[in-house]
N, C-alpha and C positions, 0 to 999 in steps of 0.2 A: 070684854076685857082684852086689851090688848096686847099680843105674844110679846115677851120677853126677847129681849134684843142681842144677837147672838154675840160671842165673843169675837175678837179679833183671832187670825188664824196666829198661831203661838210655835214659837220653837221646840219640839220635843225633844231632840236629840242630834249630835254631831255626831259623825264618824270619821275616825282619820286614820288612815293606812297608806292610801292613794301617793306615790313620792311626784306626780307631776299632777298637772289641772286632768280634772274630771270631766269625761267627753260624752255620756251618759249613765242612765240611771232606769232601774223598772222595776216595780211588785212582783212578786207571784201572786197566783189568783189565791192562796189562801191567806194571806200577807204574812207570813211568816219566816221571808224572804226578801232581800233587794240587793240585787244585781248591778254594779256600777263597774263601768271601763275609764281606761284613763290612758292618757298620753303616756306613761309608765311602762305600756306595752302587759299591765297586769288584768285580770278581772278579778273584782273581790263580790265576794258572797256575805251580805250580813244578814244577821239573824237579830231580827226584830226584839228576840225577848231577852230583857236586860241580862248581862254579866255572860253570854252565850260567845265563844268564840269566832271569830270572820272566816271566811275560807279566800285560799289567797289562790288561785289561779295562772298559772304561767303555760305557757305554750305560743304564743302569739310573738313572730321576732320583731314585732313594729307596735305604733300607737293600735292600743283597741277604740274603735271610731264608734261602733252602735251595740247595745246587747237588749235580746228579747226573750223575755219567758215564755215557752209554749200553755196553749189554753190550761193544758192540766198542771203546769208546775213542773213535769218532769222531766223537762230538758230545757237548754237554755243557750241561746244563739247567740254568739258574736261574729261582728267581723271589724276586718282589721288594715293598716297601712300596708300590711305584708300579702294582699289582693288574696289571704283565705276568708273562708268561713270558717269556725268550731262551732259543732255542738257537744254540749258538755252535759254529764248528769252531775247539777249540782250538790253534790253531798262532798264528805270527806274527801273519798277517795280525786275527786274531781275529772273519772274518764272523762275523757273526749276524741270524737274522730274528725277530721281537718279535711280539706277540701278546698281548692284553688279554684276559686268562684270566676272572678275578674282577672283583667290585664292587667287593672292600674289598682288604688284602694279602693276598698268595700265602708261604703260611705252607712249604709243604713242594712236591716234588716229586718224582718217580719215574719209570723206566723200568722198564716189564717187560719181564723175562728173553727174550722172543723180541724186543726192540726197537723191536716195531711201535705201543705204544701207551705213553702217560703218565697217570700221575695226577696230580692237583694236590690240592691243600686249605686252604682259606682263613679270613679273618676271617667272610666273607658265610654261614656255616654252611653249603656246600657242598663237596662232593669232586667233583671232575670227572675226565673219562676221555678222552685224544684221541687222535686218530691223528697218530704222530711224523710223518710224510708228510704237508706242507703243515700241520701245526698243527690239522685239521681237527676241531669239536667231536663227540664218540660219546654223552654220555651224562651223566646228573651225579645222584649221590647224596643224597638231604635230608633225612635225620630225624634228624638233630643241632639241637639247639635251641642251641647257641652258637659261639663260632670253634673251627675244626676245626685243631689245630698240626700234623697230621702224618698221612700216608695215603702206604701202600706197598703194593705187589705181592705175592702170596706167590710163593716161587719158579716154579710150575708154572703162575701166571700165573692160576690160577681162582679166588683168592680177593684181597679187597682189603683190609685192616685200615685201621683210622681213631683217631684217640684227639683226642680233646676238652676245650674247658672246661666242659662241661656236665656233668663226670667220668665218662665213660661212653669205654670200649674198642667201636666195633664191628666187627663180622665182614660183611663183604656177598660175597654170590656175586658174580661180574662179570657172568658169562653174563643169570642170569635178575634180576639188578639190585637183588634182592632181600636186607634185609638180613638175616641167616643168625641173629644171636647179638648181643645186648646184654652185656657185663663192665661190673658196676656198683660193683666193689667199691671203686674209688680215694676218698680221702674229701677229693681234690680237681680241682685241674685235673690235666688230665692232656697231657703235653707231650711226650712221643715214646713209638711205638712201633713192633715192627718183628717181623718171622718169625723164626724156627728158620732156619738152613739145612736143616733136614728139611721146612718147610710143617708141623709135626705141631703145632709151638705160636707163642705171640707171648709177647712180654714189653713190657711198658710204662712207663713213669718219671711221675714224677708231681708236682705240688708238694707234696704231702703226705710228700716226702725219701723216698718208697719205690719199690721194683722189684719189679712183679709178673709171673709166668709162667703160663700158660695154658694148658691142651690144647686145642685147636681141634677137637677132635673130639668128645669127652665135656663140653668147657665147665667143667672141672675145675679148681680153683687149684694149681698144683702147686708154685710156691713164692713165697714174700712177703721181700723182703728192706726190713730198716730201719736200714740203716749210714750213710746219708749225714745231717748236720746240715741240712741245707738242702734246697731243691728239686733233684729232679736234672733234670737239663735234656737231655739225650741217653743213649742207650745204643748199644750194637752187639755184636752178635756175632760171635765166633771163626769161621771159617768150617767148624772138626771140629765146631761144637755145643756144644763140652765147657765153654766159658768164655764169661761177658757183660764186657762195660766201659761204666762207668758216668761221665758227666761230672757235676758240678753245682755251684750255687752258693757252694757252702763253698769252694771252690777244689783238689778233690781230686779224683782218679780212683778209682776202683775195681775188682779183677781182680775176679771171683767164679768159683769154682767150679762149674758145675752138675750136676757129678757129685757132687759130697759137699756142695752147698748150703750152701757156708760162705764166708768171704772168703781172697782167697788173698793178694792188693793194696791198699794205699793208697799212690797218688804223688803229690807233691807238687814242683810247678812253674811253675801258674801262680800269679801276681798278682793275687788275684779271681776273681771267678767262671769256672769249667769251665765252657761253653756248649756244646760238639760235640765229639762221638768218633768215631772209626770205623775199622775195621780193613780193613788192606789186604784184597784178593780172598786171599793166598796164608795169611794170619794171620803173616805173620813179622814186618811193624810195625804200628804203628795211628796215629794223629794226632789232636793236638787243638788246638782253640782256644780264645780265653779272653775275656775286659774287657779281659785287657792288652795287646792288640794282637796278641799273637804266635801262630803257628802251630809246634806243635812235634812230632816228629818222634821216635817211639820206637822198638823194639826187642825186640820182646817176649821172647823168650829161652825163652818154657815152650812145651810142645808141640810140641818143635824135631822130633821124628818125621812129625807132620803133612806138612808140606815135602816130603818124602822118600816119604812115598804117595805126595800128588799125581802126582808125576814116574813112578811103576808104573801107578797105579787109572788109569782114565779119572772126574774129576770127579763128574758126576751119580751114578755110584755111590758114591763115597767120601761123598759128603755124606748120601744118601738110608742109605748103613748104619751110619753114624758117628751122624748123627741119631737114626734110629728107637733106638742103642740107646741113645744119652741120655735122650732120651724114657720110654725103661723102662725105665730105673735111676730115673727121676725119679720116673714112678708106682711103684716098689718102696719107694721108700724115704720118700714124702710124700703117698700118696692109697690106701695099704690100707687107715688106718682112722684116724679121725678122733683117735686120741688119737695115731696116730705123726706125723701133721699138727701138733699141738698140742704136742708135744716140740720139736719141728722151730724151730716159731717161737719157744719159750722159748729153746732153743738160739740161735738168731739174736740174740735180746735179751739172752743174756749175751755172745754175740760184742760186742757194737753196745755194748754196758756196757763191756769192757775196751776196745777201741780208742776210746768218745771221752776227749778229754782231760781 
């Protein structure tokens, strides 16, 4: 009998507070939370469960540029035009303590997976690393030659990815500080990037409207996507592995497959530019925001099994065997030899032919 064919990912809900474009967007891990900044120089706090008041956040005197929820939910990062960082406990009252990270803006921020530390990444061509406990400085990255938009954690916490305007992806070890891998392929800026839930690769977006994937091990391309008209300005992934979402300027989303490296999605929502995506911890919604003020609130509907492990597996291993074996259906099917690479991408560019308009 053959399964029942999933829905389309569906609109759940709009929210609107934000008085300028929305510059990102993140879950808490228990989803009962999402955290959006905005050009407005506000953070707001919305609460998932219908008719629940927002929390509106002020302290920041410039755009809020990145915000992250730590692993547990109980605190929650931004940074901003105004070269701080805030951590804030998001409740009511909305403490927060401040700290002057960078010289120039605070382009991205992170938590690593055990809580204990953050990245940052700036206009000033640095990635910094501190300790969440008292804000304290550990360490700071330098051989990016222009503003670094975005620097994350890999899961397991010993690697730190970075993507840049100087188009260059790097790879730095945390431990020995040392940077591991240069990715030169972007043929422009390059404006987020982020890990596998395996740690086994990165994927990164770029203004040159493409999504590339990496193997972090071999330094391999494993796949190039060219479906967006414009820059894309965020990604994230699923958290099986199996699927990326793409935000960007055209004003579109994008599913993608990365088991059959094809597109699964195009939505179309916002009013302008797609700026940030991100999917819940459990992969059941994802959120984005846009120029047009709103934060919106979807539904994903595929991978609906997903869901239903978690609640058996214990996490870190659904992710690390879900992962590895995306990972080697990726190299099966896109780095055995350089002519099935070479289909691959033709294939994509008849995709990217039939869907634009």
């Amino acid at each position: 009998m053959a399964a029942p064919c999933p829905d389309d990912p569906s609109l759940e809900r709009h929210f609107k507070g934000h008085r300028d474009a929305v510059t990102c967007v993140d879950f808490s891990l228990n989803m009962k939370q999402l955290a959006s900044g905005s050009m407005d120089s506000c953070l707001m706090v919305w609460h998932m469960k219908p008719q629940s008041r927002a929390y509106r956040f002020t302290g920041h005197k410039d755009a809020v540029t990145c915000v992250n929820f730590s692993p547990s939910g109980h605190l929650l990062a931004s940074g901003s035009r105004d070269k701080t960082v805030r951590i804030w406990v998001p409740n009511v009252k909305g403490e927060s303590t401040v700290f002057r990270a960078h010289t120039a803006t605070v382009r991205s921020v992170h938590f690593c997976s055990d809580g204990q530390s953050l990245v940052t990444a700036s206009d000033d061509k640095t990635v910094k690393v501190w300790s969440t406990h008292r804000q304290k400085f550990l360490f700071s990255l330098n051989q990016h030659i222009n503003w670094v938009r975005c620097a994350k954690f890999s899961p397991d916490g010993r690697l730190i990815v970075s993507a840049s305007d100087d188009k260059t992806v790097k790879l730095w070890d945390k431990n020995s500080r040392e940077c591991v891998h240069s990715y030169c392929e972007h043929g422009g800026f390059v404006t987020y990037v982020d890990f596998h839930p395996s740690g086994t690769c990165v994927a990164a977006a770029g203004m040159d409207n493409t999504v590339k994937v990496w193997d972090v091990r071999t330094h391999r391309l494993l796949q190039h996507y060219q479906l967006h008209s414009a820059a894309v300005n965020a990604l994230s992934f699923h958290p099986s592995g199996n699927y990326l979402i793409t935000a960007s300027s055209d004003s579109t989303l994008k599913i993608l497959d990365l088991m059959e490296g094809r597109l699964l999605y195009t939505l179309h929502g916002h009013q302008g530019p797609a700026t940030t995506v991100a999917f819940s911890r459990t992969g059941e919604y994802f959120a984005s925001g846009g120029s047009d003020e709103q934060v919106m609130v979807w539904k994903s509907n595929f991978d609906i099994d997903y869901g239903e492990v978690l609640k058996v597996q214990k996490p870190p291993a659904t992710l690390a065997s879900s992962g590895n074996l995306t990972v080697s259906i990726l190299e099966q099917r896109l780095t055995l030899t350089e002519d099935k690479l070479k289909q691959c991408l033709e294939n994509q560019q008849l995709i990217m032919q039939r869907t634009t308009p």
